[in-house]
C-alpha positions, 0 to 999 in steps of 0.5 A: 927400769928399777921398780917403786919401793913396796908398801905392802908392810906398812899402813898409812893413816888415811888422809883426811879431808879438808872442807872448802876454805872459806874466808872468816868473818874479822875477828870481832866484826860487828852490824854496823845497824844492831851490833850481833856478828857480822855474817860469814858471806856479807861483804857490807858488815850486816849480820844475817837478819839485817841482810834478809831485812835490807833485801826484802825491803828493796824488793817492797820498794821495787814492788811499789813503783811498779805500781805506781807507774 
């Protein structure tokens, strides 16, 4: 059986590590509703205030036809 070669001499810079890679955003993407950067995790092209603009208006409009059933 023949052995690994000793490292004991020698030092290796340690490793670093890499975040999760996330898919960017297009270079250049833009809000089709006001024109800022579209956000990183919208897959519909809207900038985050237009996202939480969109949801908070759909969760209104749940709100008022439950109320009027």
């Amino acid at each position: 059986m023949s052995r690994k070669p000793s490292t004991t001499g020698q030092k290796q810079p340690p490793k670093r590590r890499v975040a999760a890679a996330r898919k960017p955003a297009a270079q250049g993407a833009r809000c089709v509703v006001c024109g800022d950067p579209v956000a990183p995790f919208s897959t519909e092209e809207l900038c985050w205030v237009c996202r939480r603009l969109k949801i908070s208006a759909w969760r209104e409009s749940d709100v008022q036809t439950a109320i009027q059933e």
